[in-house]
Backbone bond lengths (Angstrom), bond angles and torsions (degrees), N, CA, C in turn:
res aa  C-N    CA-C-N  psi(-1)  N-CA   C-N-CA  omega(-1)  CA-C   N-CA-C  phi
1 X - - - 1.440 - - 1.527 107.64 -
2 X 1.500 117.94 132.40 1.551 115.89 175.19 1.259 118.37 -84.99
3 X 1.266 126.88 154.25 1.286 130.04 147.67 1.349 108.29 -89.79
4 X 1.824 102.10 158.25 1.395 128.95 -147.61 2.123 72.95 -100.83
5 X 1.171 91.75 162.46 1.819 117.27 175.53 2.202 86.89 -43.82
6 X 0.983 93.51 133.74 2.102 107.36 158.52 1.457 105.19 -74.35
7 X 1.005 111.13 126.83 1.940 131.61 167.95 1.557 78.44 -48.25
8 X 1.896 89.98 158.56 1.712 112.72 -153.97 1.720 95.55 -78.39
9 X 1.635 118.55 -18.24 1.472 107.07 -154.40 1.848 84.51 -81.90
10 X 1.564 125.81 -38.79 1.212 116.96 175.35 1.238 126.94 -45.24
11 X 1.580 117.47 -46.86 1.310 130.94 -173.72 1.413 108.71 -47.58
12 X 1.661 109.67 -71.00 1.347 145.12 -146.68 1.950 80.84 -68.42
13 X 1.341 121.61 -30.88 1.269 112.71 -178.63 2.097 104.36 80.47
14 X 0.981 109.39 45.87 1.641 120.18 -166.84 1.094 88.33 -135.42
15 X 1.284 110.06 149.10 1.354 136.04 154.94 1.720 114.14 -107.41
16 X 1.527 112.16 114.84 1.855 120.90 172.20 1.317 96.29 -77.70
17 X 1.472 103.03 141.27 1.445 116.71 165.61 1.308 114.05 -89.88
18 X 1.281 121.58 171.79 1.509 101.30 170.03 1.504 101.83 -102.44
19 X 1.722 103.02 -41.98 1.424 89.10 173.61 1.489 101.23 -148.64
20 X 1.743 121.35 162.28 1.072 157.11 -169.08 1.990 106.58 -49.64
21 X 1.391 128.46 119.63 1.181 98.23 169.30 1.218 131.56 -40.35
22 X 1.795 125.41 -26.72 1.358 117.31 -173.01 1.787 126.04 -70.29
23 X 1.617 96.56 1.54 1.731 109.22 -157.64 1.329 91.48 -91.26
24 X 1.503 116.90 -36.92 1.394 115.52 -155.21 1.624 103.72 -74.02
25 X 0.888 132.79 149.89 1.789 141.68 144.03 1.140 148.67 -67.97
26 X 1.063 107.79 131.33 1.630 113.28 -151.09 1.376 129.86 -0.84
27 X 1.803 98.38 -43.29 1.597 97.63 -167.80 1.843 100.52 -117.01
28 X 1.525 103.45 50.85 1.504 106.14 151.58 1.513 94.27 77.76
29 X 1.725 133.66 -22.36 1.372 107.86 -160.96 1.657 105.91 -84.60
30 X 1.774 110.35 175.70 1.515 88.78 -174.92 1.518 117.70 -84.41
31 X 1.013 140.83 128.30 1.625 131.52 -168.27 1.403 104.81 -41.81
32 X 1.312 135.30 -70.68 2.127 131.42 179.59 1.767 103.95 -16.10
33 X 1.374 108.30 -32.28 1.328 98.55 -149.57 1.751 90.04 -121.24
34 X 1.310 100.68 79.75 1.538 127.17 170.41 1.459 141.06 -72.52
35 X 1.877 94.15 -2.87 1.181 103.94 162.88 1.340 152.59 -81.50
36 X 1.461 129.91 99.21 1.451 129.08 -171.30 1.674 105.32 -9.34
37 X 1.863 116.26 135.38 0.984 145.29 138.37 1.804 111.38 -35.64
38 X 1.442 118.48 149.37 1.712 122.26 159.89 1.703 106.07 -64.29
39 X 1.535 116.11 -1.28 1.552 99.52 168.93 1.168 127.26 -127.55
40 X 1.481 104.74 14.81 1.267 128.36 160.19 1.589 116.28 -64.36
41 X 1.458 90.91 -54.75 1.729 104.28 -162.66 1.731 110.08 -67.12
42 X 0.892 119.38 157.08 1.761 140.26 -173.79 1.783 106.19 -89.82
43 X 1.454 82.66 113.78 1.584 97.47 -176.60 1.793 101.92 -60.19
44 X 0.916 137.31 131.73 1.512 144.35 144.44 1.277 142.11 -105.41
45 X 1.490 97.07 105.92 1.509 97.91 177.18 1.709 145.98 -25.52
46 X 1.200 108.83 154.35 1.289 84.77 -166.45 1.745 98.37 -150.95
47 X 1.128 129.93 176.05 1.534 142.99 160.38 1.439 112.15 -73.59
48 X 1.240 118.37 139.18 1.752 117.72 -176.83 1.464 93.22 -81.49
49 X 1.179 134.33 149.90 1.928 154.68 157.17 1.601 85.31 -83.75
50 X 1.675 94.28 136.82 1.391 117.60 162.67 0.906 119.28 -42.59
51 X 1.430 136.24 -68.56 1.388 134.78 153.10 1.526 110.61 5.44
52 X 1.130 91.74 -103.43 1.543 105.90 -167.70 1.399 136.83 -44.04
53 X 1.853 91.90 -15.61 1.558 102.21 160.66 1.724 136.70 -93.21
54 X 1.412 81.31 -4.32 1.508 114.60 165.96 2.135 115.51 -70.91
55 X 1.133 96.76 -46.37 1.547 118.82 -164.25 1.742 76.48 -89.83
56 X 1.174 128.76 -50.30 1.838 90.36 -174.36 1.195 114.81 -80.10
57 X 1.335 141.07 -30.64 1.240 156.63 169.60 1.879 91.43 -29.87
58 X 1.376 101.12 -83.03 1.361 116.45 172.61 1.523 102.24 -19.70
59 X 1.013 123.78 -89.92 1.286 122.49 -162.92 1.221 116.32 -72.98
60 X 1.409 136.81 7.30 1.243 135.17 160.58 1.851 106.72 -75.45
61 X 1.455 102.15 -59.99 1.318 91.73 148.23 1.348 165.75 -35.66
62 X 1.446 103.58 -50.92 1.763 116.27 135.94 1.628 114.15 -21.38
63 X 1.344 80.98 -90.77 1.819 80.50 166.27 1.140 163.13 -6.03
64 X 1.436 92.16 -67.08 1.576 120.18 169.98 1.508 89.62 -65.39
65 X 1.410 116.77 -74.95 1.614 106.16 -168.03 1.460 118.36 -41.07
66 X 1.335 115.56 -71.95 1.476 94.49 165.81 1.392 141.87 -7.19
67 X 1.614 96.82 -59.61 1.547 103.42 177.72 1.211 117.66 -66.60
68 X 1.587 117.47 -30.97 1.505 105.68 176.04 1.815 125.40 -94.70
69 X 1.673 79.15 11.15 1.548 73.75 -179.39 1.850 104.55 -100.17
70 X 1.347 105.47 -3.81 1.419 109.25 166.17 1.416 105.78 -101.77
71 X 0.984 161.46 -57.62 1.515 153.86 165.45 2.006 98.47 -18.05
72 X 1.163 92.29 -86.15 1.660 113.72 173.36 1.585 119.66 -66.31
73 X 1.208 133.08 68.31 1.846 116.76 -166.25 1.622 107.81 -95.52
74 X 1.572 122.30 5.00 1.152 124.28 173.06 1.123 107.16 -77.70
75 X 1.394 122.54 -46.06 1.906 134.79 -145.83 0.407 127.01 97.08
76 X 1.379 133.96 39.66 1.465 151.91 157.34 1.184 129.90 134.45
């Protein structure tokens, strides 16, 4: 199977930048793309969903058993 001709930046063996170190900002991101990072943004509190207090419960329990079934492995 052939390949078709390589785009000119392959050929030429160059690498295009998109942009200049001086464009970028301080912290490396590209300026166009101005949208806050996930560690930018402000954690907000919230109410626990039933669910989820169900599923730790659960596994706190898990747990515990585990632990007492290795402490204790007879049954008591």
């Amino acid at each position: 199977m052939s390949r078709g001709p390589a785009p000119k930046d392959e050929a030429d063996g160059e690498d295009e930048w998109r942009y200049d170190v001086d464009e970028v900002g301080p912290d490396g991101r590209d300026p166009v793309d101005a949208s806050p990072t996930a560690e930018q943004l402000p954690i907000e509190p919230g109410s626990p969903r039933a669910e989820n207090v169900v599923f730790v419960l659960l596994g706190v329990l898990f747990a515990v058993g585990l632990i007492v079934i290795t402490v204790f492995p007879g049954g008591g």
